[in-house]
C-alpha distance (Angstrom), angle and dihedral (degrees) to the residues before:
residue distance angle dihedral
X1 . . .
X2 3.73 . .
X3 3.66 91.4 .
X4 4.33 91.8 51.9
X5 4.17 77.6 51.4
X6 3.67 98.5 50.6
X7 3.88 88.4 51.6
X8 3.48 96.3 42.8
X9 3.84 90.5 51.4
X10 3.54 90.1 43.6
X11 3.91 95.2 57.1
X12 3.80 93.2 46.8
X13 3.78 92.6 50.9
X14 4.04 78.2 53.8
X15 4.10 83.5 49.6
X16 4.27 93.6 54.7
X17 4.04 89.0 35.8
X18 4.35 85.1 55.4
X19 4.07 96.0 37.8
X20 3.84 83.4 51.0
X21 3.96 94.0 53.9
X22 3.32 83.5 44.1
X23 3.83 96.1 55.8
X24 3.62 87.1 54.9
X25 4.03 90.2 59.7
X26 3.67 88.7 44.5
X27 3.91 91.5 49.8
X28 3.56 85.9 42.4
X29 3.75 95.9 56.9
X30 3.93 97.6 63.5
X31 3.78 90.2 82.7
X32 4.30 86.9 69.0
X33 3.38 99.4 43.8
X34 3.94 110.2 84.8
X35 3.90 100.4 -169.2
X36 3.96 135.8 8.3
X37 3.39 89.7 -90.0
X38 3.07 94.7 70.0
X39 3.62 85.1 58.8
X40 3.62 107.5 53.5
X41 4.03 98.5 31.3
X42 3.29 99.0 157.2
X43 4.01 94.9 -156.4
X44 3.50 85.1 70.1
X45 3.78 107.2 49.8
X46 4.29 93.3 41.5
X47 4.08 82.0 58.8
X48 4.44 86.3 40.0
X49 3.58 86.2 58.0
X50 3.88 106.5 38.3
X51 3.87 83.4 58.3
X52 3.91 98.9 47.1
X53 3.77 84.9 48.7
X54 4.02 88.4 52.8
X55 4.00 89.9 44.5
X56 3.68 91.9 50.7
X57 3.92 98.2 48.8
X58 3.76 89.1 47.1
X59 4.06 82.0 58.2
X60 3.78 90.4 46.7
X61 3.30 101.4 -113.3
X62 4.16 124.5 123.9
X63 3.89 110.0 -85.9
X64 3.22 90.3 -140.6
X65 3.93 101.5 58.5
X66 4.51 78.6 46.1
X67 3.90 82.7 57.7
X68 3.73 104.9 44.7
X69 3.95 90.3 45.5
X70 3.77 90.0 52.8
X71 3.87 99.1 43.1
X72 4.05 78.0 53.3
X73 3.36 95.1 49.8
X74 4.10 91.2 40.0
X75 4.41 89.9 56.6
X76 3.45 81.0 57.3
X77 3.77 111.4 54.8
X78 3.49 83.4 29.6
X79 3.57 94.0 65.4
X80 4.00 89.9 43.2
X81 3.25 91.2 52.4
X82 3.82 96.9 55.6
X83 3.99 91.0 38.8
X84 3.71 84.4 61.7
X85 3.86 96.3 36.4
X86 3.98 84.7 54.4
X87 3.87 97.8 43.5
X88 4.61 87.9 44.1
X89 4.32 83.5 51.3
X90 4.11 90.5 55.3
X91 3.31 90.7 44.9
């Protein structure tokens, strides 16, 4: 058993290490985006989600768990995004 939990705590420290490269995209993205809109288009994110659902099922795990740790994870870098947006428009 403590070998399963040595992996298993091995791949999610992989997990933080990729969503923190990814927050570094995400950050990285404000410069391209002209308004908040931009930000928050909605059009986007519905299609985001549809294919993190697909990605999880193909994985085997509930689409719906994919979903809900996505739109979690979109509020967030959302909210960056739009911090940064904000604090870029000032100045």
């Amino acid at each position: 058993m403590e070998e399963i939990r040595a992996e298993v705590n091995a791949i999610d420290r992989e997990i933080v290490r990729l969503l923190g490269r990814r927050l570094a995209y995400v950050r990285g993205a404000v410069r391209f985006k002209p308004d908040e809109r931009s930000i928050t288009n909605p059009d986007h994110w519905e299609r985001f989600f549809a294919q993190r659902r697909a990605w999880g099922e193909e994985e085997g795990y509930d689409p719906a768990v994919i979903e809900a740790l996505y739109r979690r994870l979109y509020e967030y870098t959302v909210q960056v995004q739009l911090d940064l947006h904000r604090r870029k428009s000032k100045g």
